[in-house]
C-alpha positions in Angstrom: 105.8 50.9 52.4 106.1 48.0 54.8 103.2 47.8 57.5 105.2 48.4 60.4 106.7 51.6 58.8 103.3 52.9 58.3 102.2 52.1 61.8 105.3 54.0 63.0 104.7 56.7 60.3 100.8 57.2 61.9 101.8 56.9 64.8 104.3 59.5 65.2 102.9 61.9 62.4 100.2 63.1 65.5 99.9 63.4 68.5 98.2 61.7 71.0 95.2 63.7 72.8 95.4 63.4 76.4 92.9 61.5 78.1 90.2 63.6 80.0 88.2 61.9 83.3 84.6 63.2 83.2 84.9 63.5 87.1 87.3 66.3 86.5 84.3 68.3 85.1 81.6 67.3 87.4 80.2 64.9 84.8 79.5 67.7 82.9 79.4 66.3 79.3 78.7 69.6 78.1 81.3 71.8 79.4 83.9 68.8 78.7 82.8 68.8 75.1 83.7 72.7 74.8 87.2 72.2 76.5 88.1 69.4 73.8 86.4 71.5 71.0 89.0 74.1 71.9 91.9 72.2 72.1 93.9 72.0 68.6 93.8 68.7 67.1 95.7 68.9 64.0 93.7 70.0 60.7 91.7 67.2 60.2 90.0 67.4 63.6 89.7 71.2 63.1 88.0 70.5 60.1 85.3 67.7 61.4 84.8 69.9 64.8 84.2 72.9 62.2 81.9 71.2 60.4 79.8 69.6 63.4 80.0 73.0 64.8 78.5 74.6 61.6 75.8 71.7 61.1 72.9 72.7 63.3 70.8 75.2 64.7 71.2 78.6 63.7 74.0 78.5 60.6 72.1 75.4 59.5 68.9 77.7 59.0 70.3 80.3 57.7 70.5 78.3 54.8 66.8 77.4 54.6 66.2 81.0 55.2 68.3 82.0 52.3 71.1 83.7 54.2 73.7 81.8 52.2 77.0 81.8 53.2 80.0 78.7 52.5 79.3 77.9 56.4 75.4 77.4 55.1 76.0 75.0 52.5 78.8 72.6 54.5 75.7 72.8 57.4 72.9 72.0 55.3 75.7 69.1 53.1 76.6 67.8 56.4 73.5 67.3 58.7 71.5 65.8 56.0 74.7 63.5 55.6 74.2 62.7 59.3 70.5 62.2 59.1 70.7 59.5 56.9 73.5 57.4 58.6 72.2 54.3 60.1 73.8 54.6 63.3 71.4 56.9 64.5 68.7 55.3 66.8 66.7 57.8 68.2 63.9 56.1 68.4 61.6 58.9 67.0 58.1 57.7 66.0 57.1 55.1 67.7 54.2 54.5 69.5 53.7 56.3 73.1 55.7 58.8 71.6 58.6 58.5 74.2 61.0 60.5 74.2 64.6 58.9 74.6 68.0 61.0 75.5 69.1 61.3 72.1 66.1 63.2 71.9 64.9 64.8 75.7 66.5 68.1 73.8 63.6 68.2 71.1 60.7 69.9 73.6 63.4 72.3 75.5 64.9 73.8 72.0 61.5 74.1 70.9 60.2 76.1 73.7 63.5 77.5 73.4 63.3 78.9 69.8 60.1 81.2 70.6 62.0 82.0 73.8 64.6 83.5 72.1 62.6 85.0 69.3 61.4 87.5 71.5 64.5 87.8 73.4 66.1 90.7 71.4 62.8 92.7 71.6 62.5 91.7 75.2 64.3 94.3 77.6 62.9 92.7 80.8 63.7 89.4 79.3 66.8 90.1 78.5 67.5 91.3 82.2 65.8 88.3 83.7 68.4 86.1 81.0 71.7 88.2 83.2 69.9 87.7 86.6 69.5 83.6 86.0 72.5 83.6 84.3 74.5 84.7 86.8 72.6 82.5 89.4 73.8 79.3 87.4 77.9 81.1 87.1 77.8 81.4 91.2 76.1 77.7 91.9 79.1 76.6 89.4 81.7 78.1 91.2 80.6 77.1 94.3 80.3 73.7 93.6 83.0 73.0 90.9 85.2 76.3 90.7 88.2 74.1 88.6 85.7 73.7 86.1 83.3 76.5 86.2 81.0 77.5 83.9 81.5 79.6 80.6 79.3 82.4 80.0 78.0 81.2 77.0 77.1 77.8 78.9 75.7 79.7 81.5 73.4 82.2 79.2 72.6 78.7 77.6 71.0 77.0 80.4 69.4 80.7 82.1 67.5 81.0 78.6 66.5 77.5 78.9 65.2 77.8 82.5 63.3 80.7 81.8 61.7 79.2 78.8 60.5 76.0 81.3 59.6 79.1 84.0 57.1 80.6 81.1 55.6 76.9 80.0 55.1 76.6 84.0 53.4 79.7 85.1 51.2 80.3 82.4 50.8 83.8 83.1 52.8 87.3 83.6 51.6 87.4 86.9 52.8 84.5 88.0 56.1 84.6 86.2 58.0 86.5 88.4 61.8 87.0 89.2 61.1 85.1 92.6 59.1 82.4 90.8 61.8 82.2 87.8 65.0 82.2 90.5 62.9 79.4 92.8 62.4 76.9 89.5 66.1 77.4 89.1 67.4 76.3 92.4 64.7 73.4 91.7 66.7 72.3 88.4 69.6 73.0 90.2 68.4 70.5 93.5 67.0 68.2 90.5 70.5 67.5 88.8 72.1 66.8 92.1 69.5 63.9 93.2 69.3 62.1 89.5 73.3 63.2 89.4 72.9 64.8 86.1 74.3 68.4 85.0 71.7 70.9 84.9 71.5 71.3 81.1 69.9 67.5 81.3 67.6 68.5 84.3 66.2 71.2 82.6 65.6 69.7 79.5 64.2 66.5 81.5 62.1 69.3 83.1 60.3 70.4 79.9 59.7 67.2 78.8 57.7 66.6 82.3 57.1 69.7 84.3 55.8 67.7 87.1 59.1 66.9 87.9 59.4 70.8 89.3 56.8 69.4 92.2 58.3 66.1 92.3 60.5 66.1 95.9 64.2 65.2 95.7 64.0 62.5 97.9 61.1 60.8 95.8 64.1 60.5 93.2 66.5 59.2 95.2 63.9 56.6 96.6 63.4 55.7 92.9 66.7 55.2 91.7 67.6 53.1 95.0 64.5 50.5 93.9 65.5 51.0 89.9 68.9 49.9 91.4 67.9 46.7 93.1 66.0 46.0 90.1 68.8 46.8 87.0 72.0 46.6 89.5 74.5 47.2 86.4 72.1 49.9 84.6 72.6 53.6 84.8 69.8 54.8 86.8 70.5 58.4 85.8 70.6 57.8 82.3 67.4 55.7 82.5 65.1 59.3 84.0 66.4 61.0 81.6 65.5 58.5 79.0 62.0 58.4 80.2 61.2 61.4 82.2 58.0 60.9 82.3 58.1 57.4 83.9 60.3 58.5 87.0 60.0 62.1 87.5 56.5 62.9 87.9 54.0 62.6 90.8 53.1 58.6 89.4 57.0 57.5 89.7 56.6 55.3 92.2 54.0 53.2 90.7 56.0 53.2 87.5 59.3 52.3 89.6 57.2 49.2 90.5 56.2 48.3 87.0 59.9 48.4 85.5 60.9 46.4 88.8 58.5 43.7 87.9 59.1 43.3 84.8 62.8 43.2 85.0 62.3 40.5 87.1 60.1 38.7 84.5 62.9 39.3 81.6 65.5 37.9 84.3 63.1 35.0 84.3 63.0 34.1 80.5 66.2 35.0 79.4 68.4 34.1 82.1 71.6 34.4 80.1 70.9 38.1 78.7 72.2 40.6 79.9 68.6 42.1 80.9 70.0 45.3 82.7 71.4 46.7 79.6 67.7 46.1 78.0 66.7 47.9 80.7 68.7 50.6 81.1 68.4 51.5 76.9 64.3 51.6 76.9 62.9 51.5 80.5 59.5 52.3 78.9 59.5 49.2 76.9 59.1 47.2 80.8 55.7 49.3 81.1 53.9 48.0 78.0 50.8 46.2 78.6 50.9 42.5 77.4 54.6 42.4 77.8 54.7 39.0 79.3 52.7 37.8 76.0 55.3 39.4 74.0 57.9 37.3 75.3 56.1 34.4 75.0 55.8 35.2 71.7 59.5 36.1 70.9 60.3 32.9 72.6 58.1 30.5 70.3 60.3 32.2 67.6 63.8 31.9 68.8 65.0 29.8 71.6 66.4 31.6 75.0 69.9 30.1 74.4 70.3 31.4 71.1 69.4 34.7 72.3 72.4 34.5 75.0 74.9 33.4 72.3 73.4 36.7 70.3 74.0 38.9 73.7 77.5 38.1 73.4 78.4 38.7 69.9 75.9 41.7 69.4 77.1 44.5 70.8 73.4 46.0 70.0 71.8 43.2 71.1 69.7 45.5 74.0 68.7 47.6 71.1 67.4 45.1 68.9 65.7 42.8 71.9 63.9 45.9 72.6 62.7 46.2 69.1 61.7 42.4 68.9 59.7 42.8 72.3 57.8 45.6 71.0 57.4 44.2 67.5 54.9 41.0 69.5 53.5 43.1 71.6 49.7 43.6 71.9 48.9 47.1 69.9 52.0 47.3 68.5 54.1 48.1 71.7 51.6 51.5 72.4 52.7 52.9 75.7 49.7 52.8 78.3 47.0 55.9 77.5 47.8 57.3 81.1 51.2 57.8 80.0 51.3 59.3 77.0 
């Protein structure tokens, strides 16, 4: 078969998926994922949404808990396929133990595991789940009704809030219905200042709780400066990359820090494209030393060829990041007060 006649062939033997604007669903990456996921693809993208569907969370563990069924053994097959591809840069491990986010999920799904462990037991619980959940379906309609939420988005984030309400009050007393309903208009005001949906506020949230405290306005005043100082970086994407830099009651000074530093990278590698350096590890422009470390990167490799790597790398931020900590003093440890 001639080139062109396969070209035709694969391109007229599907069809085409109509493009989708996030805007259309309040940048709500979540709830866009589950319209697509419902939409029929053909077979083959059946097949892969099937098996991504299948490879976490609870059918994954029901094969480590010996509750075999063919669903198991494609989850278990398939994640641990996934773990090992190299593509995946989470950036677990390192030192500081920052939490990037790939990864902001980790501390909400596992206060979210005991959470629902009890939840079947749990009558109140399970009363306080309908009460928040119906508080998150009426902000949703009232803000987006084209694209409101589904129930089982909404039950999502309501267990989720109520998990973060329990690591926050610390007591029964304390968590109440009016305490639990006031932290989720918080997550809810939260989402709208960093513009981010509430699934990423809340899991922000349990990453630093101080953020509950933290006033609106003290985020907005921080992504204005993180603007100036990274004008082509996504400030949004950058909190909820390092919560606890820029949503917590020490912000500000961080804000400063990052601002800085950027500056100093802008400095040294003048050809770079530094915002995307910043905007991929935020925390890396808080080390201590970090003007050594460039000094010593630079000894190594000169600033033009790193320009000429900028703009054939398409992971270049990535990998400067990883040189920078690499010659860093202490092995590019985050500061004690921040971890």
């Amino acid at each position: 078969m001639k080139e062109r006649d396969l070209i035709k062939c694969m391109s007229t033997g599907g069809r085409r998926r109509e493009k989708r604007d996030p805007a259309d669903f309040d940048n709500d990456y979540d709830a866009l994922r589950e319209h697509l996921m419902k939409e029929n693809g053909g077979p083959i993208v059946n097949a892969l949404n099937t098996l991504g569907e299948n490879a976490f969370g609870n059918t994954k563990n029901g094969w480590l808990n010996r509750n075999v069924s063919w669903k198991n053994v494609y989850a278990f097959l398939y994640s641990n396929f996934l773990e090992k591809m190299p593509y995946k840069r989470q950036r677990q491990g390192l030192a500081g133990q920052e939490v990037s986010r790939a990864t902001i999920r980790d501390e909400s799904d596992r206060q979210l595991d005991e959470f629902m462990s009890r939840l079947e037991r749990d009558e109140t619980l399970r009363n306080d789940v309908e009460r928040v959940k119906e508080f998150w379906r009426e902000t949703s309609n009232t803000t987006t009704p084209t694209n409101a939420m589904t129930e089982q988005y909404a039950y999502n984030l309501a267990c989720r809030t109520l998990s973060l309400a329990e690591r926050v009050m610390h007591s029964d007393e304390k968590n109440n219905a009016e305490n639990q309903d006031e932290i989720a208009v918080r997550i809810h005001e939260i989402s709208k200042a960093i513009t981010c949906t509430p699934r990423e506020a809340v899991d922000a949230c349990h990453v630093n709780p101080d953020a509950l405290s933290t006033p609106s306005s003290a985020f907005v005043g921080r992504m204005s400066k993180l603007k100036t100082a990274a004008p082509r970086a996504n400030c949004c994407s950058m909190f909820l990359t390092a919560p606890k830099l820029f949503m917590g009651s020490e912000g500000d000074e961080w804000v400063s820090i990052v601002s800085r530093n950027a500056k100093l990278l802008r400095e040294k590698f003048p050809n770079v494209d530094v915002d995307a350096v910043v905007e991929h590890d935020p925390e890396l422009l808080v080390l201590p030393g970090l003007d050594d470390a460039v000094q010593e990167l630079l000894s190594l490799w000169t600033a033009e060829a790193f320009a000429l790597s900028d703009v054939d790398n398409d992971f270049f931020a990535e990998e400067l990041s990883v040189a920078l900590r690499a010659c860093a003093p202490n092995g590019g440890a985050l500061p004690e007060m921040y971890s």
